[in-house]
N, C-alpha and C positions, 0 to 999 in steps of 0.2 A: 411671403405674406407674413405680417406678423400682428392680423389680427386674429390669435386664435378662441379668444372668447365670442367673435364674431363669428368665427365658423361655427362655434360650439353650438351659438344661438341660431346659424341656419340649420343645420341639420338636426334641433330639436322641433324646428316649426313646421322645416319641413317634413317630420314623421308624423307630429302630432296635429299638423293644420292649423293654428290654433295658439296666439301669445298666448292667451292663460294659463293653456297644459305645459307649454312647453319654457314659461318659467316656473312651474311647479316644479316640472321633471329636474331644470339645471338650480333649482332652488335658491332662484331670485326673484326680482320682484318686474310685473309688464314692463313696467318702465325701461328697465332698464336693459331688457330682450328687447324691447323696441328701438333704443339708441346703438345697442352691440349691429343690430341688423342694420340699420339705415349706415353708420362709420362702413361697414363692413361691402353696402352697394356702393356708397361713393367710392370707397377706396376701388372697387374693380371697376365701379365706372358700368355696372350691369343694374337691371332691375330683373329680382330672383323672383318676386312672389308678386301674383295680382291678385286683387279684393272680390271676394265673392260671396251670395248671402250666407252662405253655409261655412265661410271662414276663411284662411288665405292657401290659394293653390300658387304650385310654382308656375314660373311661367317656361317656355322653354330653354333660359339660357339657364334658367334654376333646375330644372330637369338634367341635364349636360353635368351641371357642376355637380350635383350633389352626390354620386357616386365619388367622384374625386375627393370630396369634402368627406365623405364618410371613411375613405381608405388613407387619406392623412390621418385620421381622428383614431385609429385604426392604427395604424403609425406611432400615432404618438404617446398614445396606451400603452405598445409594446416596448417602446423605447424605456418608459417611466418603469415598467416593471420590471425589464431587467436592470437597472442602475439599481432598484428597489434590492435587487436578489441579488447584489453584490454587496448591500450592506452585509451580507448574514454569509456569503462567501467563506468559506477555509482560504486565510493565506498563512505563509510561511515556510519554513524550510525543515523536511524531517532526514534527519542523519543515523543511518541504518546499518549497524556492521553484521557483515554479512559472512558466512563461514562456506567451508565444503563448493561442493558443484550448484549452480540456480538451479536446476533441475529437483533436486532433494530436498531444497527448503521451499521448493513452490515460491521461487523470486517469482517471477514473469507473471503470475497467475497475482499473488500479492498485489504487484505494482500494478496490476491494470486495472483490477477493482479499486483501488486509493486511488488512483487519477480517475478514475470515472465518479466516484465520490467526491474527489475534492479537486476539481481540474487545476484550482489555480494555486495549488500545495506542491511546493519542489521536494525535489526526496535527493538524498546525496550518499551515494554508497560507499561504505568503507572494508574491502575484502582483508579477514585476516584469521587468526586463531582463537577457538572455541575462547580462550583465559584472557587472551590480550581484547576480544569484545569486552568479554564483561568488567573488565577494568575502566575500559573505555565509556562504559552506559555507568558503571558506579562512581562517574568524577565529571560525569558532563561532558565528555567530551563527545558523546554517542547520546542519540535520544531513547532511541532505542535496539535487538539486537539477537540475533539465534546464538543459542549456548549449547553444547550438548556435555553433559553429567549421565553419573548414572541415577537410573528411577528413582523419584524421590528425595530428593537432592536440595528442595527448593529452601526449607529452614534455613541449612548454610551460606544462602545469596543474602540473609541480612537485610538491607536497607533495600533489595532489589524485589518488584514483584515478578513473578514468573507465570508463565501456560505453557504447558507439557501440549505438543503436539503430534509428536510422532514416538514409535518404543520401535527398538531394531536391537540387533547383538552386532558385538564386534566378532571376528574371528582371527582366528590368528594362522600367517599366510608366510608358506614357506618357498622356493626358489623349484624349480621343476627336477624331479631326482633326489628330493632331499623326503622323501616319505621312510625308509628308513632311520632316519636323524632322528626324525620327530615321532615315531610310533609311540616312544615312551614321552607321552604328553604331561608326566606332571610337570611342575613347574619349576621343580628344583634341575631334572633336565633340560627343556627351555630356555630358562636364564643362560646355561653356559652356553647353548649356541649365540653364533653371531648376529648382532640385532639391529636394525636401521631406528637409530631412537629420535627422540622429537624435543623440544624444549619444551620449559615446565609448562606454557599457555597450551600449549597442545592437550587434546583430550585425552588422546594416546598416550599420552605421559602419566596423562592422572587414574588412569584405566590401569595401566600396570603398574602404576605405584600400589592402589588400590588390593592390589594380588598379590603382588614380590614384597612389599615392605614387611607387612602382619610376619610372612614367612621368613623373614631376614635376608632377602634376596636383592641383586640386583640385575637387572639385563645387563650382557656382556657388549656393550656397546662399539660398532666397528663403526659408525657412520651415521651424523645428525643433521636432518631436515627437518622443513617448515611446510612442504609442501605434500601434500596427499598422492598427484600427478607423479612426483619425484621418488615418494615412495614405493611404489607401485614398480618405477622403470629400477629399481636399486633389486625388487626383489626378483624381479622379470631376468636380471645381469645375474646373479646366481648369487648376490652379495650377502642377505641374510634373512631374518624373521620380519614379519612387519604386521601390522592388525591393518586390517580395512573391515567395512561397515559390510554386512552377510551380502548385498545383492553385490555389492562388488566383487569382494571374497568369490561368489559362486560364476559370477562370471568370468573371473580371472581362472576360474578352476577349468574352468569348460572351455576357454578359446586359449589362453596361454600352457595351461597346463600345470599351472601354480599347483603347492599341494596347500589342501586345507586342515591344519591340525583337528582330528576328532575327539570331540569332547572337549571341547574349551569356548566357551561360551561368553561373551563380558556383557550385560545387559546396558544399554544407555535411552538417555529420553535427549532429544531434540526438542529444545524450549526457546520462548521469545521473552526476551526479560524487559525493566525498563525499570525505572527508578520509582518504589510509592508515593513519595512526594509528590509527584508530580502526572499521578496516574487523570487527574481531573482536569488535566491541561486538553484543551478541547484537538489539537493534533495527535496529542494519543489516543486519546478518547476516538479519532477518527482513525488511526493507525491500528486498534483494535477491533474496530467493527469491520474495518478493510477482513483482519484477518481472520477475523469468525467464519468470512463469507468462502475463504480457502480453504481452511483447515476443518 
């Protein structure tokens, strides 16, 4: 059917009984409720309403239809309103480098709230190191992105803004048997055992620089990864020193037998950065209220 001005004007008359009300209500004039109604019987070929003193009632085949008419109109409301709420829809694509285990940085928990806020928002993930993210979100290449520094760290991001979401220590984590090595925890002993080191993007890298350089030190380096999983199996093989984050550290202690250096302590913050410029962009703008709602 495609008279739906027609229909409009039966299901007004026949609520309100009545051309007058019922072009008040669709705010037009009798006339022209009177010509919508008549196109609208010829076209089905029924007669909807019979005249009576008290105004027009429907007749039965007008009874029959006008539930039908009401649940098109019905229909056709719903249809308008979502097309409506697709003007105002979040689209586009947010590219998220991601670091460590989903578990730690609350991925899963992030992404479900951002899709359920912005369904029709793609999000594209890039797994890599705490330094090569934030290179990545400081050149566009990344939108946004978890960094972990240690506390307080945020002035030195420069052009980037940051939110501190999580504090934890690092520890520092030895091979099973090796608790004599390490008793004497300064750090000028430390450095000379053998170390599983990281490249400069790594946190781990900047965590000890952070402690061995001031003292003129360097880690005595036997073996260099990228991968946190890798380091973990290097120290598990008896190969040498390595930092993991305290809940790991403690449970490496307790099921592998790892030793945990006592008294050494690296503080760090877990932050989500992203470029100032661009913090008024309405998919960040949606990418941080996602993460309000986790963190």
């Amino acid at each position: 059917m495609h008279n739906l001005q027609g229909l409009r004007a039966f299901v007004a008359v026949a609520r309100e009984g009545n051309v007058s009300r019922a072009a008040e209500r669709l705010h037009v004039t009798q006339p022209a409720v009177s010509l919508k109604l008549k196109h609208l019987q010829d076209e089905l070929g029924l007669r909807l309403f019979q005249r009576r003193p008290q105004g027009l009632a429907l007749t039965a085949d007008g009874q029959n239809l006008l539930p039908v008419a009401e649940k098109a109109l019905a229909g056709l409301a719903a249809f308008e309103q979502s097309a409506r709420a697709l003007h105002s829809t979040l689209r586009g694509r947010l590219k998220i480098g991601t670091i460590v285990d989903p578990e730690f940085i609350r991925l899963g928990a992030f992404l479900h709230r951002l899709v359920a806020r912005a369904p029709q928002l793609e999000t594209e993930l890039h797994q890599g190191m705490s330094g090569s993210v934030l290179e990545q979100v400081r050149n566009g290449a990344l939108d946004v992105g978890y960094f972990l520094a240690p506390p307080g760290d945020g002035p030195a991001l420069g052009e980037l803004a940051h939110r501190e979401l999580a504090y934890f220590d690092y520890h520092v984590i030895a091979p099973a048997g090796w608790a004599s090595r390490v008793a004497d925890s300064r750090w000028s002993n430390l450095a000379s055992l053998p170390w599983i080191v990281t490249p400069d993007a790594s946190v781990h890298n900047r965590l000890l620089a952070s402690v061995m350089e001031p003292l003129g030190l360097v880690p005595h380096g036997v073996a260099q990864v990228d991968q946190e999983a890798c380091m973990l199996d290097l120290v598990r093989a008896g190969v040498g020193l390595s930092l993991a984050r305290d809940a790991l550290a403690m449970a490496e202690r307790q099921e592998r037998g790892l030793v945990v250096v006592d008294g050494v302590r690296l503080p760090c913050a877990l932050s989500f950065i992203w470029r100032k410029d661009r913090a008024e962009e309405p998919v960040l703008t949606e990418a941080l209220e996602a993460l309000a709602g986790v963190w």
